[in-house]
KOLFI-717504 format. One line per field, with one value per residue: residue number from 1; residue in one letter; x, y, z of N, C-alpha, C in turn. Coordinates in Angstrom, 1 decimal. Layout:
# residues N
lonu = [NUM, ...] $
fiba = [A, ...] $
n.c1 = [X, ...] $
n.c2 = [Y, ...] $
n.c3 = [Z, ...] $
ca.c1 = [X, ...] $
ca.c2 = [Y, ...] $
ca.c3 = [Z, ...] $
c.c1 = [X, ...] $
c.c2 = [Y, ...] $
c.c3 = [Z, ...] $
This chain:
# residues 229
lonu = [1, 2, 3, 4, 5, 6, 7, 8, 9, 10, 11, 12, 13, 14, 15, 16, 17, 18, 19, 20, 21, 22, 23, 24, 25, 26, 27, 28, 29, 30, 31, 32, 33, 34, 35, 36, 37, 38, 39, 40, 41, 42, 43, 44, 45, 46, 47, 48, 49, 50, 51, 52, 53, 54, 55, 56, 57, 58, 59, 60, 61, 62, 63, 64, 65, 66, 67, 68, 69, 70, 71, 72, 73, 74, 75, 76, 77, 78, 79, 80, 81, 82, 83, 84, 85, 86, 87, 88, 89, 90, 91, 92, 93, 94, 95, 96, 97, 98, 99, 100, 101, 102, 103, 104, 105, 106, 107, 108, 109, 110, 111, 112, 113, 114, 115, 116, 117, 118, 119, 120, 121, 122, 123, 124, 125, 126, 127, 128, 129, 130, 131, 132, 133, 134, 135, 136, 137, 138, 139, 140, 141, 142, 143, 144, 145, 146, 147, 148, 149, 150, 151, 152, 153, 154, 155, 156, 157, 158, 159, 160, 161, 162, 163, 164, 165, 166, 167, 168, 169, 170, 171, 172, 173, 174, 175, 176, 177, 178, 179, 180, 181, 182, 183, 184, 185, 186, 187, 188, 189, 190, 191, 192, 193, 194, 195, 196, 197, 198, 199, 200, 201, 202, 203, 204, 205, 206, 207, 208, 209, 210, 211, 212, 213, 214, 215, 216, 217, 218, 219, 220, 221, 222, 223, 224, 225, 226, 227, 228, 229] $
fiba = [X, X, X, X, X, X, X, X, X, X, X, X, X, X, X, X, X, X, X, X, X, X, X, X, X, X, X, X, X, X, X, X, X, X, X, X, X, X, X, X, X, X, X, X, X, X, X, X, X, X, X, X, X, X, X, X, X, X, X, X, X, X, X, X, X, X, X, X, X, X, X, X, X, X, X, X, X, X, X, X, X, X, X, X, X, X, X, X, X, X, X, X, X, X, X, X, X, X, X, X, X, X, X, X, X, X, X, X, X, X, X, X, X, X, X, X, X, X, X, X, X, X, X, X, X, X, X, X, X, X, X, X, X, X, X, X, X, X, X, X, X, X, X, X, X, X, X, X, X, X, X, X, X, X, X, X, X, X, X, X, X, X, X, X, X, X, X, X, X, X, X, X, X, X, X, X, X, X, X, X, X, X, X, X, X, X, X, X, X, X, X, X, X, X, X, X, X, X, X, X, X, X, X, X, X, X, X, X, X, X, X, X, X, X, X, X, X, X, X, X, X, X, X, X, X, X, X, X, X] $
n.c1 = [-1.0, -2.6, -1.1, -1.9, -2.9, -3.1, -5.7, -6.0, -8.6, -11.7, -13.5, -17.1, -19.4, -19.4, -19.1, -16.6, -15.4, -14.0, -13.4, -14.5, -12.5, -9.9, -9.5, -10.3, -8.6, -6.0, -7.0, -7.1, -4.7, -3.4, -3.5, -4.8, -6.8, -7.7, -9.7, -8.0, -9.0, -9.6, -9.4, -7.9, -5.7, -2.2, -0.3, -1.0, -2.1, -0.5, 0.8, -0.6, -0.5, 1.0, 1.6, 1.0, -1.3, -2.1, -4.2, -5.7, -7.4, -10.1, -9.0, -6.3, -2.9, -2.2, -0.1, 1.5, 2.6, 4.3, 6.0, 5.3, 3.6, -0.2, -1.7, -4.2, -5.1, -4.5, -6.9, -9.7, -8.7, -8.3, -7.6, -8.0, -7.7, -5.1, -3.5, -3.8, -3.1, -0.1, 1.3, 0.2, 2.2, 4.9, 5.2, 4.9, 6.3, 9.1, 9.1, 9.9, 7.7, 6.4, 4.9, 2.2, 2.0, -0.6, -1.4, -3.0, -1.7, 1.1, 1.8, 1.5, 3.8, 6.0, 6.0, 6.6, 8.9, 10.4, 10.2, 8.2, 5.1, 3.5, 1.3, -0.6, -1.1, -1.4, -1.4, 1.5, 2.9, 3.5, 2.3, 2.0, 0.7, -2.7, -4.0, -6.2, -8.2, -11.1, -12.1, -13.5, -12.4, -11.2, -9.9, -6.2, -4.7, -2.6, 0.7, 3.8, 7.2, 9.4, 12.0, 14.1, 15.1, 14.1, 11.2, 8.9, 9.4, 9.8, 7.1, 6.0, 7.2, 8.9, 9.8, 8.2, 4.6, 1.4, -1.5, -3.7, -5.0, -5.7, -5.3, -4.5, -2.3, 1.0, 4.4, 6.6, 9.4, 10.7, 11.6, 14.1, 16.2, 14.2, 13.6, 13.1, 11.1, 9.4, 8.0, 5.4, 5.1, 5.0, 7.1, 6.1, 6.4, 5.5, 5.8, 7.5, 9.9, 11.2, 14.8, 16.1, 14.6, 12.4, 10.0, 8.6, 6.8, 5.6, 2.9, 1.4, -0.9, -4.2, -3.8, -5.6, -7.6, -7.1, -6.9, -7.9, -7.7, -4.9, -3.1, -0.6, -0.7, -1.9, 0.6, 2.1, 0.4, 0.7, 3.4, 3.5, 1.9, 3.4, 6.3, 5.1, 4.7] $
n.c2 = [-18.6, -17.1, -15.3, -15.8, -13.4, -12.6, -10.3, -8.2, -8.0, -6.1, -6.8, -6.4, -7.1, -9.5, -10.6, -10.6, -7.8, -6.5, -3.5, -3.5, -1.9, -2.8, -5.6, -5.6, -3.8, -5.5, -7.9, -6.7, -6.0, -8.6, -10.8, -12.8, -12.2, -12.9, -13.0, -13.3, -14.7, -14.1, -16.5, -18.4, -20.3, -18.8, -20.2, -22.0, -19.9, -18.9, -20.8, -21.1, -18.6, -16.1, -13.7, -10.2, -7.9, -5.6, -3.9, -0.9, 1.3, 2.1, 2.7, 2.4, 1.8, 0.2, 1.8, 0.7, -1.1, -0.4, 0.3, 2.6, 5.2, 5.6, 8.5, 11.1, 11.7, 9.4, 7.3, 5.0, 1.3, -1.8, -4.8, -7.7, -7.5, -6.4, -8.0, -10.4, -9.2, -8.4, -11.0, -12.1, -10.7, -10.9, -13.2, -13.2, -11.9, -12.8, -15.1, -13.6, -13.4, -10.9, -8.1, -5.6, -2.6, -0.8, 2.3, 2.5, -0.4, 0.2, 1.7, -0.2, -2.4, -0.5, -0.8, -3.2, -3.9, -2.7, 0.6, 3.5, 5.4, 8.3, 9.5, 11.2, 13.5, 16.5, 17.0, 16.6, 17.6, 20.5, 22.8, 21.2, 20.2, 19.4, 16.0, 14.7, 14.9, 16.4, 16.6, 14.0, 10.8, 9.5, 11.3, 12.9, 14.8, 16.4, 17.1, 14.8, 14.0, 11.7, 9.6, 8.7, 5.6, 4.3, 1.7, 3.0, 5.2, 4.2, 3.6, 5.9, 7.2, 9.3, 12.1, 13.6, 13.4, 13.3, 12.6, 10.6, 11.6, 10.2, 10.2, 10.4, 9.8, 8.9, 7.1, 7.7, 6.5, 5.0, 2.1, -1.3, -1.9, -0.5, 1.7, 5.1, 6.3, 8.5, 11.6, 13.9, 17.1, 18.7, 17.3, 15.1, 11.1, 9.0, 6.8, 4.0, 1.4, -2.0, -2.6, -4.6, -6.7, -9.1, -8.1, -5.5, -3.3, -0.1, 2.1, 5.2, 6.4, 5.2, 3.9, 2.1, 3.2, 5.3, 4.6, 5.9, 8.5, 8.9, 7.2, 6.2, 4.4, 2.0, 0.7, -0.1, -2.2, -3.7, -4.4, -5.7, -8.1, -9.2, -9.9, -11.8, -13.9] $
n.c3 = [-18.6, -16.1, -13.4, -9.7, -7.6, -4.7, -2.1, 0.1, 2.4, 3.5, 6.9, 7.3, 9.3, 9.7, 7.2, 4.4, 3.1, -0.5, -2.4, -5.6, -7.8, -7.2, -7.3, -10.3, -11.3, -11.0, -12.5, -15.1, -15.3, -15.8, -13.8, -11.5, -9.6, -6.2, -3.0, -0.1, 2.6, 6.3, 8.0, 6.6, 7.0, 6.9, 4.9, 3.4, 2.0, 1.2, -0.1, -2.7, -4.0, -6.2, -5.7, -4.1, -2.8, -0.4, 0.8, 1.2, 3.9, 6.1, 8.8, 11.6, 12.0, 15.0, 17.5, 19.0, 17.4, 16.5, 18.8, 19.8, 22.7, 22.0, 20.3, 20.9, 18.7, 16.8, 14.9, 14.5, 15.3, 13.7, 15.3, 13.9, 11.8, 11.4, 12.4, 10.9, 8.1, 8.7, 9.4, 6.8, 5.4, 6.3, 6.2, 3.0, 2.3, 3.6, 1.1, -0.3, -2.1, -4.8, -3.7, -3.3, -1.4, -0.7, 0.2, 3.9, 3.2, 2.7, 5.1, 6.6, 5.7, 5.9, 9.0, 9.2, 8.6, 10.5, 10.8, 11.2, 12.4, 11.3, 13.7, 13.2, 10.5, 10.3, 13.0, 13.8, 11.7, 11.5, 9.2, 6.9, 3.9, 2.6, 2.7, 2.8, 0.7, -0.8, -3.1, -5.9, -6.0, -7.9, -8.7, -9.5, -6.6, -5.8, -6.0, -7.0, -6.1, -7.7, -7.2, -9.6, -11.5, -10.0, -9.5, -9.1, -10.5, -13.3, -13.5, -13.7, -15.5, -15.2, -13.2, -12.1, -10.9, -10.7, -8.0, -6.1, -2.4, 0.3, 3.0, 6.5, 8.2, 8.2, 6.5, 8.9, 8.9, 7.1, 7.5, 7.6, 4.8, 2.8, 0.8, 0.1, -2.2, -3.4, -2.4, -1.1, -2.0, 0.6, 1.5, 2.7, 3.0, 0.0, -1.0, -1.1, -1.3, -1.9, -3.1, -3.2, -3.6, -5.4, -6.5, -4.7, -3.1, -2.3, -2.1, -1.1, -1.8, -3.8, -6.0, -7.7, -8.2, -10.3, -12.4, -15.0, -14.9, -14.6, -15.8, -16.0, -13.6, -13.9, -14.2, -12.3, -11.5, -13.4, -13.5, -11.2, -11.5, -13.5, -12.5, -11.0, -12.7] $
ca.c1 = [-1.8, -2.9, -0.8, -2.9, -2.8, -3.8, -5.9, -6.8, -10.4, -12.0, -14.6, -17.6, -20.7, -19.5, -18.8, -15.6, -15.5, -12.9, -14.0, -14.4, -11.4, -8.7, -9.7, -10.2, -6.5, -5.0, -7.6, -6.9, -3.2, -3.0, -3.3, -5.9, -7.3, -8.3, -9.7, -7.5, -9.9, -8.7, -9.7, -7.2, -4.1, -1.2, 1.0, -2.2, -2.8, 0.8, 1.2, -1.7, -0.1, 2.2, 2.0, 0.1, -1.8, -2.2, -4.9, -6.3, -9.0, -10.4, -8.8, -5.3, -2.0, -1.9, 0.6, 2.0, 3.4, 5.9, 6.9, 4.8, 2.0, -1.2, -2.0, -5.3, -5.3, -4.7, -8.0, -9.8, -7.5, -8.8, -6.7, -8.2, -7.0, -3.9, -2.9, -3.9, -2.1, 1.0, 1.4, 0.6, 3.4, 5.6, 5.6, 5.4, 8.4, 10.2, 9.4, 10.1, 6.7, 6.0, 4.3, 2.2, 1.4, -1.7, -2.5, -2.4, -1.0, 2.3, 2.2, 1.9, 5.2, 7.1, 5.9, 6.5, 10.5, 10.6, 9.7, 7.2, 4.1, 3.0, -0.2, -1.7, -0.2, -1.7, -1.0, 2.8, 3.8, 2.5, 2.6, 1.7, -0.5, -3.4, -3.8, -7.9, -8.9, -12.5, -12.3, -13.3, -11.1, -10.5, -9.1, -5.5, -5.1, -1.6, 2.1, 4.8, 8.6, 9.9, 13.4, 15.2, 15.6, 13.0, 10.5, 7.9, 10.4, 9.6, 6.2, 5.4, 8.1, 9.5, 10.3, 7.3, 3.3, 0.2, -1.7, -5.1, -4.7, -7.0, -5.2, -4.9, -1.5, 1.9, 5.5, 7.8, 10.5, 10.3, 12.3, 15.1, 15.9, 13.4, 14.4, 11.8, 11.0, 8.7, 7.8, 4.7, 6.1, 5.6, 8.4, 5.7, 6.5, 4.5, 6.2, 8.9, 10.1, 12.8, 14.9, 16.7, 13.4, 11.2, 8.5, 8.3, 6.6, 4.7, 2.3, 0.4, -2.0, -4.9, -3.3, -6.6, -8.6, -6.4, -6.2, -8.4, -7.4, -3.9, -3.0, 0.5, -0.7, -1.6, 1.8, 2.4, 0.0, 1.7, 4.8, 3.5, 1.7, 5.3, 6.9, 4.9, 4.5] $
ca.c2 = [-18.8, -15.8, -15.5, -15.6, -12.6, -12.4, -9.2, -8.6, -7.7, -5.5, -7.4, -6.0, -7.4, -10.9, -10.3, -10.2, -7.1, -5.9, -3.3, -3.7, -1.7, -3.6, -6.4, -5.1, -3.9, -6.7, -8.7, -6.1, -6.2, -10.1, -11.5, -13.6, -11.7, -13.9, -12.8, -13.7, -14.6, -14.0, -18.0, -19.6, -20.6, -18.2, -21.2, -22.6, -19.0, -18.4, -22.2, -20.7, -17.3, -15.6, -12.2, -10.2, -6.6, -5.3, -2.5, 0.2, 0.6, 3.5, 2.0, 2.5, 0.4, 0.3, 2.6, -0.3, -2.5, 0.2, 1.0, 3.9, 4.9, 6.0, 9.7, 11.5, 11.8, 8.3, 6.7, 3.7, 0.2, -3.3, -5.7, -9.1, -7.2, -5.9, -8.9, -11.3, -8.6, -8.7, -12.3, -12.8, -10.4, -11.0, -14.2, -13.2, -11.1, -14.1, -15.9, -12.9, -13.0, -9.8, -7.7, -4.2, -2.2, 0.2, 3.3, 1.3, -1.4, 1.3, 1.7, -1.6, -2.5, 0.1, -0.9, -4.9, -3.7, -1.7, 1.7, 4.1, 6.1, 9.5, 8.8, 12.7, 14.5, 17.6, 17.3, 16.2, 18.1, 21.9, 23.5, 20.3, 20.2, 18.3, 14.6, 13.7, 15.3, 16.6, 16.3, 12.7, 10.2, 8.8, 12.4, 13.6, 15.9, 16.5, 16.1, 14.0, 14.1, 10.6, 9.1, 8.3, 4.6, 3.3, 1.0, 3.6, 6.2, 3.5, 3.3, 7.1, 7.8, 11.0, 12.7, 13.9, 13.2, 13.7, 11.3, 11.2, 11.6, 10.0, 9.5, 11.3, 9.1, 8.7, 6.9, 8.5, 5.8, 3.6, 1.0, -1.6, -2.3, 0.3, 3.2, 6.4, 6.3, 9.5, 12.4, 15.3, 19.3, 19.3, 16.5, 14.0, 9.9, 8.8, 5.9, 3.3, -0.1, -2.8, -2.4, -6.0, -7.7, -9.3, -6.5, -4.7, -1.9, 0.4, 3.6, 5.9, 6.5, 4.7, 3.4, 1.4, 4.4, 6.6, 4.2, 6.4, 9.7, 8.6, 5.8, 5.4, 3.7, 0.4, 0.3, -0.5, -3.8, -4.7, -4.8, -6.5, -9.3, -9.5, -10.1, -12.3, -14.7] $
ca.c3 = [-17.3, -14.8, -11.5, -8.7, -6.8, -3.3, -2.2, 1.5, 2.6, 5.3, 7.4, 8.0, 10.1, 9.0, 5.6, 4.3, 1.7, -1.0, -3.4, -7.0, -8.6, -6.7, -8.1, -11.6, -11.7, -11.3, -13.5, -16.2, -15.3, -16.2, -12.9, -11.2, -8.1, -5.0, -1.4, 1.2, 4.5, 7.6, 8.6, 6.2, 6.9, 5.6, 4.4, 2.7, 1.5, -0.1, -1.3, -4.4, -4.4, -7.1, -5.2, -2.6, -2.9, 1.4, 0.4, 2.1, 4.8, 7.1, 10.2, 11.6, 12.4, 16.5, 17.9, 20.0, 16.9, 16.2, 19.7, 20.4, 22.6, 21.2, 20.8, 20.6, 16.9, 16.4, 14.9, 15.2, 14.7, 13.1, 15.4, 13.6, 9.9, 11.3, 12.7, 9.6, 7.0, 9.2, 9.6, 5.6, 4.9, 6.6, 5.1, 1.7, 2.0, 3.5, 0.2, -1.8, -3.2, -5.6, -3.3, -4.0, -0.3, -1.3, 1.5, 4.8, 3.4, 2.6, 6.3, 7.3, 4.7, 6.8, 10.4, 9.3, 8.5, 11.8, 10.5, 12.2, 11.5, 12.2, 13.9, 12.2, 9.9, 11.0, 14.4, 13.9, 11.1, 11.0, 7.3, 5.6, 2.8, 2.8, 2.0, 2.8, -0.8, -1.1, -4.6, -6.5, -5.3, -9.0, -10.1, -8.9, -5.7, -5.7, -6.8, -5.9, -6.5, -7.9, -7.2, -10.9, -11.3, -9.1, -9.8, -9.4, -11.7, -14.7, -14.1, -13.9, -17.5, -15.3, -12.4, -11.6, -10.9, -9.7, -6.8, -4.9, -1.1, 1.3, 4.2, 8.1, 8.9, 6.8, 6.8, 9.1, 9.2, 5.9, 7.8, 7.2, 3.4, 2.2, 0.3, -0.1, -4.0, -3.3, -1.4, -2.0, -2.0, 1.8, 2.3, 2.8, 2.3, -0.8, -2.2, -0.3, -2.4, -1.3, -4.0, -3.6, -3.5, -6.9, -6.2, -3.0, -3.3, -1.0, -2.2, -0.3, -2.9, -4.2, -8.1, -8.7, -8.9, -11.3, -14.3, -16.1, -15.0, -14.6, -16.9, -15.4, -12.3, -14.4, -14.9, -11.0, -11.3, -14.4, -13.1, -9.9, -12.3, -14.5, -11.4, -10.5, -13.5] $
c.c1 = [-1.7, -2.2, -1.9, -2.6, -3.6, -3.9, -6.9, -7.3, -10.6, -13.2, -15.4, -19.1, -21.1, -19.6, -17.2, -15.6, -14.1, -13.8, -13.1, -12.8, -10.2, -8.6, -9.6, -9.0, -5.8, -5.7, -6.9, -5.2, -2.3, -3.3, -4.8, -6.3, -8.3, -8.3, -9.1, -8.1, -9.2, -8.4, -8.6, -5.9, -2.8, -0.4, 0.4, -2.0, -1.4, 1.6, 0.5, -1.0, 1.0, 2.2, 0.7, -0.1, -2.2, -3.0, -5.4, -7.6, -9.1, -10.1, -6.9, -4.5, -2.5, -0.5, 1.8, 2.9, 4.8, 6.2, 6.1, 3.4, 1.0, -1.1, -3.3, -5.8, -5.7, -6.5, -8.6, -8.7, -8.5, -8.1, -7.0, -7.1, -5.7, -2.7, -2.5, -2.4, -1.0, 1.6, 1.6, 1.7, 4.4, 6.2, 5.6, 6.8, 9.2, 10.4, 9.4, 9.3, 6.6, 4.7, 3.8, 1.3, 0.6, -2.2, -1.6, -1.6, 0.5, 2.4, 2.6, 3.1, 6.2, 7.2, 6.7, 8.6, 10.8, 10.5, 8.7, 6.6, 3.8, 1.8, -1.5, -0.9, -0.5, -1.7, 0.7, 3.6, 3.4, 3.2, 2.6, 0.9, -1.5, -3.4, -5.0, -8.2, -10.2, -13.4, -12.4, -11.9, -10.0, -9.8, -8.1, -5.8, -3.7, -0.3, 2.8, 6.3, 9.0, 11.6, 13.5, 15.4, 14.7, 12.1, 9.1, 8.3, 10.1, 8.4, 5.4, 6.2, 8.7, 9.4, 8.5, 5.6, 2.5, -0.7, -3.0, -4.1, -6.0, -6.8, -4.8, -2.9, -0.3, 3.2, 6.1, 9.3, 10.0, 10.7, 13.5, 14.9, 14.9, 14.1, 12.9, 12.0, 10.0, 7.8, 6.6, 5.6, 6.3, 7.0, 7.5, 6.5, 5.7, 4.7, 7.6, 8.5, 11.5, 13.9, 16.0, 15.8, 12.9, 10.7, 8.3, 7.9, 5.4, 4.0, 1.2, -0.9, -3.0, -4.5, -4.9, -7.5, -8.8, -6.2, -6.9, -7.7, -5.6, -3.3, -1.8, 0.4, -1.6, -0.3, 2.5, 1.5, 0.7, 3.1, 4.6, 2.7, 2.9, 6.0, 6.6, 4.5, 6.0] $
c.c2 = [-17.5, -16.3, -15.3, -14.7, -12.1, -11.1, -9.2, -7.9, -7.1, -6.9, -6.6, -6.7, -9.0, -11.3, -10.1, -8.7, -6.3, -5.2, -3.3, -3.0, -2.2, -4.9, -6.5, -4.7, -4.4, -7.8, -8.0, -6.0, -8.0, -11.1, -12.0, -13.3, -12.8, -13.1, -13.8, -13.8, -14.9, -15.4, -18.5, -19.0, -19.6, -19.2, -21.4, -21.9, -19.0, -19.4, -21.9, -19.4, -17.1, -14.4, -11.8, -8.6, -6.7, -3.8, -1.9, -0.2, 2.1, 3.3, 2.8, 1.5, 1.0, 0.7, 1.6, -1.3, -1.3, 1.2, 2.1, 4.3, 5.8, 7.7, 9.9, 11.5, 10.7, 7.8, 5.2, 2.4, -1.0, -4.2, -7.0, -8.4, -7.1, -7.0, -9.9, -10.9, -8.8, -10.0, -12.4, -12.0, -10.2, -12.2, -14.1, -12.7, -12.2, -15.1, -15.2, -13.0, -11.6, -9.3, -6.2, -3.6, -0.9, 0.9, 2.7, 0.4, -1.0, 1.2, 1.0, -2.6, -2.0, -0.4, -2.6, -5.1, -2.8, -0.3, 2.3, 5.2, 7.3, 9.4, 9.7, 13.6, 15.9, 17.6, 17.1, 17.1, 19.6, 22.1, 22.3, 20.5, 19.2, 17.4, 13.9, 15.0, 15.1, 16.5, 14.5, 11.8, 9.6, 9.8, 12.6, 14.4, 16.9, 16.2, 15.4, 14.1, 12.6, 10.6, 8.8, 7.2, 3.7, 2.7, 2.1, 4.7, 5.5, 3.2, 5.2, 7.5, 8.8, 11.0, 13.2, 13.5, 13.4, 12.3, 12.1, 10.9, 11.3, 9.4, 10.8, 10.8, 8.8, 7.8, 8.0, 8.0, 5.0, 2.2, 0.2, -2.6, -1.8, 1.4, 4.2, 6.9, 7.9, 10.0, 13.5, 16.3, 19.2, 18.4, 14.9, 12.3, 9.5, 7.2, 5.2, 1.8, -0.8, -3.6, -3.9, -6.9, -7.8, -7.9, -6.5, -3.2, -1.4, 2.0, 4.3, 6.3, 5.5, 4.5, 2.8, 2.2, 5.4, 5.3, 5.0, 7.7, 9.8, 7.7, 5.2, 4.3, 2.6, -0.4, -0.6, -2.0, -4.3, -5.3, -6.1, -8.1, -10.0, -9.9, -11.8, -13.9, -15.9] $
c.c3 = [-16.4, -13.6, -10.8, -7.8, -5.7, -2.7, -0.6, 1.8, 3.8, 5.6, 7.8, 8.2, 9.1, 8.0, 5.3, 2.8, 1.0, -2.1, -4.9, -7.3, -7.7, -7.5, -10.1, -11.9, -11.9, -12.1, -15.1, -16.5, -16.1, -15.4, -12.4, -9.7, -6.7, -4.0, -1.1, 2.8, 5.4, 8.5, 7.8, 6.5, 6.1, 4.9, 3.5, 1.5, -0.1, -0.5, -2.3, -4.5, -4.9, -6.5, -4.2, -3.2, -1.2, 0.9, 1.7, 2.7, 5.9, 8.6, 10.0, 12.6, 14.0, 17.2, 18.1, 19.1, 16.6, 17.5, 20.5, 21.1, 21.7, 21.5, 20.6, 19.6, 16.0, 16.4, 15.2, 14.5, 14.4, 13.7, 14.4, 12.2, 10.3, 11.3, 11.6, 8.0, 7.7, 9.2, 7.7, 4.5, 5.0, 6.1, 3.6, 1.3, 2.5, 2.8, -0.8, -2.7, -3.7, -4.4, -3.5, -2.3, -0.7, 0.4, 2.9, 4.6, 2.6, 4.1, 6.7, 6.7, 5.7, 8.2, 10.5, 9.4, 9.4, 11.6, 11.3, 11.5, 12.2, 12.2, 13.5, 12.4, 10.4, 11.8, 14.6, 13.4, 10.5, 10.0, 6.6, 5.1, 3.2, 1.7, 2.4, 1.9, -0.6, -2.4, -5.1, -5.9, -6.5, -9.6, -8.8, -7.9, -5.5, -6.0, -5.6, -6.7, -6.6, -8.1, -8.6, -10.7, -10.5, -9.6, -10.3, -10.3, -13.4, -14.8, -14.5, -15.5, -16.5, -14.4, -11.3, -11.7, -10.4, -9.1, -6.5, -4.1, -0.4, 2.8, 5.5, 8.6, 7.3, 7.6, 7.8, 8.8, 8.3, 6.6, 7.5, 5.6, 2.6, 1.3, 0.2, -1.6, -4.2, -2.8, -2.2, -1.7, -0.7, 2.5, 3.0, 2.5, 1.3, -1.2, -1.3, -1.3, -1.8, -2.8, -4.3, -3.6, -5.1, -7.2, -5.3, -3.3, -2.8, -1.9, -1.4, -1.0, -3.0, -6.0, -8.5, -8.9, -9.9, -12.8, -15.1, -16.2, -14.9, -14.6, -16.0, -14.3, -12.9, -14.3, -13.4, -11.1, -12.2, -14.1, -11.6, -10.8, -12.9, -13.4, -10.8, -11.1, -12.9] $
């Protein structure tokens, strides 16, 4: 039988929308992908749920959940989404569901364990590389340095790999019970996981777009499906 894996949706103009390869990842992974609407109940949501995907979105957390005020750089925020994803992971990690945090929902992992975000990279961190890639979003843009032993260390086979980048905003502070599983060349955050948890695991990347161009990142739903069986 398929776990049911809960995958949470932007809203737009009274629509709830999630796109296709999120869903296809974790269908092709094993698991049984469900939207999560912002109307139901989280208790409801994660009495049907074997695990949880917190995917990406062109929005940003709000300065204010981790402490800090806004700067000019910071873009626009989703309070209804931010609030909903927060709430339904906060509870899943307090029932140690198998969780996989995709982009944003990497940030919002860190912010939920008291962590903090740098609200733009290029304004924070002069000599970084860039990380909004002009190139295909399904092909590589850049490397990344993987920790040995980590969750994301067994699903890449090695030390090293290559990633899209499509974001303005990164980890500064993974938080408490996190560890930093990997970094790009400039010293970026890429990758944070709670290494006493089922599956906790946070990437700055986009994995559902690289299974063709880079197979390994099936291996991240598989594990979050196995986990979750």
């Amino acid at each position: 039988m398929r776990p049911t894996i809960l995958l949470t949706p932007d809203a737009e103009d009274g629509r709830y929308v999630l796109k296709a390869p999120y869903a296809r990842a974790v269908a092709d992974a094993g698991g049984l992908p469900l939207i999560a609407p912002y109307d139901a109940p989280v208790d409801a949501l994660l009495a049907v749920a074997a695990g949880l995907v917190v995917t990406g979105g062109a929005f940003d957390i709000d300065p204010a959940a981790y402490g800090e005020a806004r700067t000019e750089k910071c873009g626009p925020v989703k309070e209804e989404r931010t609030r909903f994803e927060r709430a339904l992971l906060e509870a899943a990690l307090a029932r140690d569901l198998p969780v996989l945090g995709i982009c944003g929902g990497m940030q919002l992992l860190a912010v939920v364990r008291g962590g903090t975000l740098h609200q733009d990279i290029a304004a924070e961190i002069p000599g970084a590389g860039p990380h909004e890639q002009r190139t295909p979003r399904h092909e590589p843009a850049h490397p990344i340095r993987v920790e040995p032993g980590s969750r994301l260390a067994r699903a890449v086979g090695g030390a090293r790999a290559a990633v899209n980048s499509t974001h303005h905003q990164a980890v500064k502070a993974q938080g408490r019970g996190l560890v930093v599983t990997a970094r790009a060349e400039d010293g970026l955050i890429e990758a944070i996981e709670d290494p006493s948890a089922r599956f906790c695991v946070g990437v700055q990347w986009h994995p559902e777009l690289l299974g063709e161009s880079a197979p390994w990142n099936r291996s991240l739903f598989a594990q979050l499906v196995e986990a979750a069986r």
